[in-house]
C-alpha positions in Angstrom: 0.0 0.0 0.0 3.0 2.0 -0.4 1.6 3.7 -3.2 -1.7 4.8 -1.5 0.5 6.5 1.1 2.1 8.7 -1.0 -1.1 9.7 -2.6 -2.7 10.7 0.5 0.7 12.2 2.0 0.6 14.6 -1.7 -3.3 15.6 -0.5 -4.5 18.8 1.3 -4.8 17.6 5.0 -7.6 18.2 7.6 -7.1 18.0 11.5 -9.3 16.2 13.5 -10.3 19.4 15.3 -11.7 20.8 12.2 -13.4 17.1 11.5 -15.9 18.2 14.8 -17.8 20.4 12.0 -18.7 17.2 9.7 -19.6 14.7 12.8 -22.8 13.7 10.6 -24.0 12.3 13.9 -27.2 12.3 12.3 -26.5 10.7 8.6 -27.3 8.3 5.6 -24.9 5.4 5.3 -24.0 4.0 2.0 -21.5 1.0 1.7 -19.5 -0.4 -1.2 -17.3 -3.4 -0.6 -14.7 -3.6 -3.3 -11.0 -4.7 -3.0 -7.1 -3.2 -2.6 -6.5 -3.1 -6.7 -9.7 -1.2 -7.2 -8.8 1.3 -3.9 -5.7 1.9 -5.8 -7.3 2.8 -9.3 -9.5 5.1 -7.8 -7.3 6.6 -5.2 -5.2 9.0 -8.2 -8.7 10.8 -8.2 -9.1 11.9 -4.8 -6.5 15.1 -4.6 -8.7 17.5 -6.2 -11.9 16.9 -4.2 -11.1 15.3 -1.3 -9.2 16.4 1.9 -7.7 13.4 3.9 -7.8 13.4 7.7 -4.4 13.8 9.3 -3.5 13.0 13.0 0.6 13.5 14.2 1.8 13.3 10.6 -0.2 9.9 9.5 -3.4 9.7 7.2 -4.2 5.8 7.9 -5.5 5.2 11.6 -5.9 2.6 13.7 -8.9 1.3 15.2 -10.3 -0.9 17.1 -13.8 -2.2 17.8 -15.7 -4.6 20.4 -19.2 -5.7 19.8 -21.8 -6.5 22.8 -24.6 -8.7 22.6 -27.0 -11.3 24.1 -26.6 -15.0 24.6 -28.9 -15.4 21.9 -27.2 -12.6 19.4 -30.2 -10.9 18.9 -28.2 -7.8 17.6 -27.1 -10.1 14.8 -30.5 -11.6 14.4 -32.1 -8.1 14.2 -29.5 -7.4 11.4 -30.0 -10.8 9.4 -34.0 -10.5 9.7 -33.9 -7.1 8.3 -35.2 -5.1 11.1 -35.3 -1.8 9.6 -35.0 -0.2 13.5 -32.1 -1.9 15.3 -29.3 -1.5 17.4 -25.4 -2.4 17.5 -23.6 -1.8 21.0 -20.1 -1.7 20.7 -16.6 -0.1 22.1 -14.1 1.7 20.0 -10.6 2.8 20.9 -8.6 5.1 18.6 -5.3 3.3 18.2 -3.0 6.3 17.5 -4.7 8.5 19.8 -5.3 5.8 22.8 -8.6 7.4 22.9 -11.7 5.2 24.2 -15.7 5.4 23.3 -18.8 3.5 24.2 -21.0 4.2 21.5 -24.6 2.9 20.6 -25.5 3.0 17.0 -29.1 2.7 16.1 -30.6 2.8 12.5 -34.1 4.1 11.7 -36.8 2.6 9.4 -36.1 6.0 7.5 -32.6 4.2 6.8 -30.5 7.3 8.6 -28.0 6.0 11.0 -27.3 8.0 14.3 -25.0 7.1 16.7 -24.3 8.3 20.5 -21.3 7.8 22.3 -19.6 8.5 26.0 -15.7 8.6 26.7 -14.4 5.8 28.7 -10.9 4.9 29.7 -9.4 2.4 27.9 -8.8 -0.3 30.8 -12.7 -0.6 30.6 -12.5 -2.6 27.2 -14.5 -5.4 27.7 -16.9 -4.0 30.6 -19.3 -1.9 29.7 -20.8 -2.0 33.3 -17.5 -1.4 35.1 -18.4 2.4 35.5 -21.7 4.4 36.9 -21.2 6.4 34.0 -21.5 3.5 31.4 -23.7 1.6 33.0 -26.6 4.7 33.0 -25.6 5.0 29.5 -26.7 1.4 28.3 -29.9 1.8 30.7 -30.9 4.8 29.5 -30.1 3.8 25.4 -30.2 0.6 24.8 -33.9 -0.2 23.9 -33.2 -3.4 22.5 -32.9 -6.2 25.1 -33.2 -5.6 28.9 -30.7 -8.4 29.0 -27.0 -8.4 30.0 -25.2 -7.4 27.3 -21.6 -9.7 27.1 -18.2 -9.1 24.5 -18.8 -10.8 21.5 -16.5 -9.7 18.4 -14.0 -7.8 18.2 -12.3 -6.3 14.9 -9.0 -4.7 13.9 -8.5 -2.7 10.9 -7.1 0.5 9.4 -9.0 3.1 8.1 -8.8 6.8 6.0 -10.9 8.7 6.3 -12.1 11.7 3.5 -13.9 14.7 3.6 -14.7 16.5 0.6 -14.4 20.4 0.3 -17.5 21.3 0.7 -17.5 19.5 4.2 -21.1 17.9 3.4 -19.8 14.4 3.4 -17.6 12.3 5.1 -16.3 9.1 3.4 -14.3 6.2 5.2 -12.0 3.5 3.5 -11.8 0.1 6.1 -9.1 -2.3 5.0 -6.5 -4.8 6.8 -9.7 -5.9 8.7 -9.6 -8.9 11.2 -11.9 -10.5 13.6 -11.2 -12.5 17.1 -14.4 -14.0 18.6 -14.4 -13.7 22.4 -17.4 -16.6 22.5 -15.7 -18.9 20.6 -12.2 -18.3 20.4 -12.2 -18.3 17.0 -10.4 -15.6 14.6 -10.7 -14.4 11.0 -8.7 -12.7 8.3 -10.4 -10.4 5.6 -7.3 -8.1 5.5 -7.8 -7.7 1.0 -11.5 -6.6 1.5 -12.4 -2.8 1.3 -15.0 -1.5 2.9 -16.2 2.3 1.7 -18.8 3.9 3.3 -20.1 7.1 2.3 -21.7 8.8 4.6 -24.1 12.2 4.2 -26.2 14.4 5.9 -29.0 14.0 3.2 -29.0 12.8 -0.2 -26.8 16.0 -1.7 -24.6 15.1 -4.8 -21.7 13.1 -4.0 -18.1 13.1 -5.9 -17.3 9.9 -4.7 -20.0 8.2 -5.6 -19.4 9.3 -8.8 -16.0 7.6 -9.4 -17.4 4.3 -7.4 -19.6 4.6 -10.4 -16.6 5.1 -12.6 -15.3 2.1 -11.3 -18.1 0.2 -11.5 -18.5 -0.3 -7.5 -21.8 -1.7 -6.5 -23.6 -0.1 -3.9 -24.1 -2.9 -1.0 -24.9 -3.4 2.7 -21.9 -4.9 4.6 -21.8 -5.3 8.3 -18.4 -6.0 9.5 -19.9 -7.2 12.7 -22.1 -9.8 11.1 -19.9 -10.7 8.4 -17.0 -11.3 11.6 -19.8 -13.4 13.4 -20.8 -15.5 10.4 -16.6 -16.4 10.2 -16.1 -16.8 13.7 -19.4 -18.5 15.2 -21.4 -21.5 14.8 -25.0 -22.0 15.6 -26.0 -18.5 13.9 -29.1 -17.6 11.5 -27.1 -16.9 7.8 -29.4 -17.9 4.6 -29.9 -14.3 4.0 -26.1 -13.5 4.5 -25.0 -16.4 2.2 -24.8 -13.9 -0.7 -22.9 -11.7 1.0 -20.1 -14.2 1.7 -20.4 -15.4 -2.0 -19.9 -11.6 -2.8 -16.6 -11.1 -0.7 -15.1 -14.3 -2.2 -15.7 -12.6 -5.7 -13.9 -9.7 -4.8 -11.1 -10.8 -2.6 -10.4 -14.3 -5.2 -10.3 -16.1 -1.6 -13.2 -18.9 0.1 -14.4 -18.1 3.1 -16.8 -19.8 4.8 -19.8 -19.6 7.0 -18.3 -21.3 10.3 -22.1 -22.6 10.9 -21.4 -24.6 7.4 -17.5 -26.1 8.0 
């Protein structure tokens, strides 16, 4: 990815002080799986639209991410049933900036996404109870289960993020991205798959989109937290995610399988 680099290093910059005025807190997500070669391709386009997000010198962060959920997964099952209004719990730290969140992340039938999160320190990850702060937090916003919620995925993966000069869109590249189960012990490697998401306050005209067009990238919902609990876990609802794993294969030339079918 050497090449990326230096296109993002050659790109006008922005801080992630002066990211607090496109937070898109409130926002329409669209996602486009595609893989490194296309990333590359499209990447030359980027300079004259585009400013990257900067922090200490480096444009690719680090992030990483632990899901909560029920015995029965019923996050998950919410996802693969298609219930329009649902829920994913998770924590996040910021890699590079050793900066923790507990954030809730519910979607609307109206297909906007709007997320809340609380600081927490980082020796919480894994407890989401361990704190009076946290623990009135999932009380007071989680509407989903009234049951314990327990760690149940966690992911790695690098990410740059874009912001286009208008500052009316926000657009995040996930690769290198890898999963470790804390139910079953079981890990995952989907480091060649891209995930893009474009992400809007509204449906205003978007660049982007525009060379994912270009480059013939399909528009198409991915969930890196159920596609890291179809790898990772047995025992899990999937015929509606089977095309999804048949679509990552395509891209990526590898075969991964559904762990409930090994």
């Amino acid at each position: 990815m050497e090449e990326l680099e230096n296109i993002l290093q050659s790109m006008f910059s922005i801080s992630l002080e002066e990211m607090s005025a496109v937070k898109l807190m409130n926002r329409v997500d669209s996602k486009f799986p595609m893989n490194r070669e296309t990333l590359l391709r499209m990447s030359s386009r980027w300079g004259a639209h585009f400013y990257v997000q900067e922090h200490e010198g480096q444009c690719i962060a680090h992030y990483r991410s632990l899901y909560f959920d029920t015995p029965d997964a019923i996050t998950y099952t919410m996802h693969h049933n298609r219930r329009l209004r649902r829920q994913k719990i998770r924590q996040r730290i910021y890699v590079d900036s050793n900066l923790a969140f507990l954030e809730i992340k519910n979607k609307k039938n109206t297909g906007r996404t709007k997320k809340k999160r609380i600081p927490i320190p980082v020796e919480q990850w894994g407890d989401i109870y361990s704190t009076p702060e946290s623990t009135d937090f999932i009380r007071e916003k989680v509407w989903v289960t009234d049951q314990p919620l327990t760690p149940r995925l966690e992911n790695a993966f690098q990410r740059i993020t874009l912001v286009n000069k208008a500052k009316t869109e926000r657009i995040t590249i996930d690769f290198g991205i890898r999963f470790h189960n804390w139910l079953s012990g079981c890990d995952a490697d989907v480091s060649d798959l891209v995930i893009v998401e474009v992400k809007q306050d509204g449906t205003l005209p978007s660049k982007f989109k525009d060379f994912l067009r270009d480059a013939r990238v399909k528009k198409k919902g991915l969930s890196k937290y159920c596609l890291g609990m179809l790898l990772t876990e047995e025992h899990l609802k999937y015929n509606r995610f089977k095309d999804k794993i048949r679509y990552v294969n395509k891209l990526t030339d590898k075969n991964y399988k559904i762990k409930s079918l090994e």
